[in-house]
C-alpha positions in Angstrom: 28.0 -20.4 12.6 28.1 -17.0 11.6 27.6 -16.0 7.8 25.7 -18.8 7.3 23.3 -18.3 3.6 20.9 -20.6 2.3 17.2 -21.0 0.8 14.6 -21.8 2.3 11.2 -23.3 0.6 8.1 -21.5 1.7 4.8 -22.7 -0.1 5.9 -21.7 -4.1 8.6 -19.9 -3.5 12.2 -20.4 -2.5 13.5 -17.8 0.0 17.0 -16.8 0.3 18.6 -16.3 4.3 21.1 -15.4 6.0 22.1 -16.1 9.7 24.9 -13.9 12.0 25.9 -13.6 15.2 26.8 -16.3 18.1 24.3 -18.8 18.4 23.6 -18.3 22.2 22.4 -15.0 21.6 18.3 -14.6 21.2 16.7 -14.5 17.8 16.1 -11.5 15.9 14.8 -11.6 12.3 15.1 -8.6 10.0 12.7 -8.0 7.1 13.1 -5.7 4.5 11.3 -2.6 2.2 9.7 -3.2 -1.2 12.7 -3.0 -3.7 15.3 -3.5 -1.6 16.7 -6.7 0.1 18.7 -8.1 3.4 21.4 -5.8 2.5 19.5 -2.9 3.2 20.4 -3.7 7.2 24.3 -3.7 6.4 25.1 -0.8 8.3 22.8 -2.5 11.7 24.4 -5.5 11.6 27.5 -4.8 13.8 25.7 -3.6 16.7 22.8 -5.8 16.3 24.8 -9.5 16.1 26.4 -7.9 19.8 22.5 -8.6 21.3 21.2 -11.5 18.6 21.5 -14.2 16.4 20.4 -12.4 13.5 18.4 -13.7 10.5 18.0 -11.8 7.7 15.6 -13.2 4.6 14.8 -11.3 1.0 10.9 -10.9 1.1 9.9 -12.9 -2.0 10.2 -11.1 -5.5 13.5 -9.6 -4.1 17.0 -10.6 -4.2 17.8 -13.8 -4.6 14.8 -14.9 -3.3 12.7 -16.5 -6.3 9.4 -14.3 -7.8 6.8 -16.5 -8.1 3.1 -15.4 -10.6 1.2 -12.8 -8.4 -0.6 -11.1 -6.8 0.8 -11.7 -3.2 -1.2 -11.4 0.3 0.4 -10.5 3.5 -0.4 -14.1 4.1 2.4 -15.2 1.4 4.5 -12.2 3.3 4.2 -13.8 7.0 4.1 -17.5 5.9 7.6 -16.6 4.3 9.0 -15.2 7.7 7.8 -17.7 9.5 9.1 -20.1 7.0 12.5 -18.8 7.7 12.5 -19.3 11.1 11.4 -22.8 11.1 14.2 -23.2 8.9 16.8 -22.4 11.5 14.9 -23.6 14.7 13.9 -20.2 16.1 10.5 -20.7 17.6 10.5 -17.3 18.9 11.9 -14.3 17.6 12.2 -10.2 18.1 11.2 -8.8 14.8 12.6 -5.7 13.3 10.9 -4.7 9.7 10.8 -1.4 7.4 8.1 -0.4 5.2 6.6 -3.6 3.4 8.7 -5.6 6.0 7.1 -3.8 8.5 4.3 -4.6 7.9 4.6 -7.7 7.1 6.4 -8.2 11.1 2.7 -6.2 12.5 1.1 -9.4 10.6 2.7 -12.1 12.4 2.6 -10.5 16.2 -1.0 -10.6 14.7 -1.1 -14.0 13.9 1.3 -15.7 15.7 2.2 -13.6 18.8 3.5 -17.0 20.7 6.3 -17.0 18.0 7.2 -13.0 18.4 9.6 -11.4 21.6 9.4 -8.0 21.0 9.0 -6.2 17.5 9.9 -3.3 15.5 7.7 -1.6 12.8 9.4 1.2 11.1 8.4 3.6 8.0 5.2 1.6 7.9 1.5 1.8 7.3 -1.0 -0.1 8.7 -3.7 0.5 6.6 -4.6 1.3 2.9 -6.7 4.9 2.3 -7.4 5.2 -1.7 -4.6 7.8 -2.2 -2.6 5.1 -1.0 -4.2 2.3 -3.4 -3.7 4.7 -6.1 -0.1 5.1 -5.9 0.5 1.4 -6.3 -1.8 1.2 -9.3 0.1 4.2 -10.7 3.7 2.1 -9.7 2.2 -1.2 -11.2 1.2 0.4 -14.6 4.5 2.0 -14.6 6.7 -1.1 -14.2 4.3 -3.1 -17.0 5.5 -0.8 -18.9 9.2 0.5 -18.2 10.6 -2.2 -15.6 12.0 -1.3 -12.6 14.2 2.0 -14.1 11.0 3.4 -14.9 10.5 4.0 -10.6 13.9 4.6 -9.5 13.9 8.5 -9.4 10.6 8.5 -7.7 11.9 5.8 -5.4 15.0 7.4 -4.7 13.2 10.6 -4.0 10.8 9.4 -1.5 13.6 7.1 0.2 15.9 10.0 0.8 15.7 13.3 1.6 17.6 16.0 -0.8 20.2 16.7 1.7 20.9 12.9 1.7 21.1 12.4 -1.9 23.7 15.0 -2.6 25.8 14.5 0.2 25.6 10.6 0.7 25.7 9.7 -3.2 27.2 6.1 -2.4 24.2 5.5 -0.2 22.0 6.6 -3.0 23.9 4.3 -5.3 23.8 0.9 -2.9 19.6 1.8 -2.7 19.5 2.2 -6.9 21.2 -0.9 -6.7 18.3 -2.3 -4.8 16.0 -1.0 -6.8 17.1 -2.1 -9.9 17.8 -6.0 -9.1 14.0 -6.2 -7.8 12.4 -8.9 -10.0 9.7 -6.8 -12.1 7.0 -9.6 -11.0 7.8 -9.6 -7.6 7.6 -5.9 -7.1 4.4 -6.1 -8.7 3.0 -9.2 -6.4 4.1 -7.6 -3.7 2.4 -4.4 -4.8 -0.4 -5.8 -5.1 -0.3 -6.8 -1.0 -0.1 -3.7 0.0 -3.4 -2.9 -2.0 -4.9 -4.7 0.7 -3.5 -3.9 3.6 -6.1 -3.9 6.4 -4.3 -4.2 9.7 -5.0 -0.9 11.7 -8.2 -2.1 12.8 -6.7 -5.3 14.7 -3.5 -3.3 16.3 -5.7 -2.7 20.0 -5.1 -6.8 19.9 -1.9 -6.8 19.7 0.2 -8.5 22.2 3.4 -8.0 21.7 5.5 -4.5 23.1 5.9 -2.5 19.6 8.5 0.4 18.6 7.4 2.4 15.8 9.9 4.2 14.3 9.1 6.9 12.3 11.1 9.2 9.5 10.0 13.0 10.4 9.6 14.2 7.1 9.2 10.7 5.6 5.7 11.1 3.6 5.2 7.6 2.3 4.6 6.3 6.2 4.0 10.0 7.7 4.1 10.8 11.5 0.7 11.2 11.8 -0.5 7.9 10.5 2.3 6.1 12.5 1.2 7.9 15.8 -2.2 6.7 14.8 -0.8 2.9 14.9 1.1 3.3 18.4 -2.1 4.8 19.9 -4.0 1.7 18.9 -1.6 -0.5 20.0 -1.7 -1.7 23.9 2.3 -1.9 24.7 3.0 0.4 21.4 5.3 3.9 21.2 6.6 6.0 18.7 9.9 7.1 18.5 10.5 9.7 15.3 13.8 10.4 13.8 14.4 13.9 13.0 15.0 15.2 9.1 14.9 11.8 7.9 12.3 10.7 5.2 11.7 7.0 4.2 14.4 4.5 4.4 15.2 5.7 7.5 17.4 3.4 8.7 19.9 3.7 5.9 19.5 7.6 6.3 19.9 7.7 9.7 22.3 5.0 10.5 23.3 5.7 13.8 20.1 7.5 15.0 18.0 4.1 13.9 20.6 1.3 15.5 20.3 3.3 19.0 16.7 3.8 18.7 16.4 -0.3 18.4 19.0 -1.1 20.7 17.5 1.5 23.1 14.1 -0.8 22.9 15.1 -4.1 22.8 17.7 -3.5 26.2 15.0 -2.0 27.9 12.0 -4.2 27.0 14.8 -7.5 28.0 15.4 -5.6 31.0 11.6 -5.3 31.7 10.7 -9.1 30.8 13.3 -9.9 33.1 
């Protein structure tokens, strides 16, 4: 059934999905940026329900997902994919994630590579240098005390380039949006993750084939660091999308739908 939306209960929280596409087609589960939710993949999902049944969550915090008392772990972050596929009987799944959901897809192949086909880390880090730390704790103090409104220029400007924002505005407008309806504690529990994000160091034991998928002049996930995280990983390449800064895939529509399609026909073709 195609359209299909429901919630799904993983440990404290309650996790809201959504399934598309024909239900012969393989699984591919979709998982989405700090501050934003599953509709952050609207303009993918045409050409992606052609290849898969897709399933798309709202990381907790986001949505209307429920934001259970912080701080979060990528623990909470995986057990809440994997919750959603359980849900909906997909033991295995191709996983495409951005930024936090990126992440958060590098920490299942980890974990659970039996449950993963082939997966997709875009505009992502892998690790946490203190400049890094220090920008959360700077985002953190700055929500405590002004809510969500108090980040959304400085989102909006690291999201999108300038040539975006004044030529696109209704893209700009469906990201503040986004922003704004991010539950406060959840932002901040999820913040708090990232904090401690320690996966660079495992990558080399990584099983699954990984495209990274990296925003050119994107400096919250820069080329350099993402480059770093395909090197280490055994079956891992980097594709970069040129002029194109953080939320790549709503910035680059069409350059980001081929770039996945692109990998997951040629990696099918390769399994088979």
């Amino acid at each position: 059934m195609t359209g299909t939306t429901g919630f799904v209960r993983s440990a404290e929280a309650e996790i809201a999905i959504r399934v598309d596409g024909p239900a012969h087609l393989p699984w591919l589960v979709l998982s989405n940026s700090l501050a934003a939710d599953m509709s952050m993949w609207d303009d993918q999902m045409p050409a992606l329900t052609r290849s898969h049944r897709v399933l798309r969550y709202d990381s907790r915090g986001h949505g209307r997902s429920t934001a259970p008392a912080g701080p979060y772990s990528f623990d909470h972050l995986v057990g809440d994919l994997l919750a959603a596929m359980d849900a909906v009987g997909a033991a295995r799944a191709d996983l495409l994630g951005l930024s936090m959901g990126g992440m958060t897809a590098l920490g299942v192949g980890l974990a659970y590579p039996e449950r993963v086909g082939r997966l997709i880390c875009a505009a992502a880090r892998a690790d946490a240098p203190l400049p890094f730390v220090a920008g959360w704790d700077q985002r953190i103090a700055a929500v405590e005390s002004g809510g969500m409104s108090a980040l959304l220029g400085g989102t909006l400007e690291r999201w999108f380039t300038p040539a975006l924002r004044e030529a696109r505005p209704e893209t700009v407008d469906r990201a503040a949006r986004m922003i704004l309806a991010t539950a406060p504690t959840g932002y901040i529990g999820c913040a708090q993750a990232l904090k401690r994000l320690d996966y660079l160091r495992h990558l080399p034991a990584m099983r699954p084939s990984v495209l990274f998928i990296a925003g050119e002049v994107d400096m919250a996930a820069p080329v350099a660091a993402m480059q770093e995280m395909a090197q280490a990983t055994p079956e891992g390449t980097l594709t970069v999308l040129p002029d194109v800064a953080h939320l790549c895939n709503m910035e680059d529509p069409d350059g980001f739908t081929a770039a996945v399609a692109e990998f997951l026909g040629r990696t099918r073709q390769a399994a088979e």
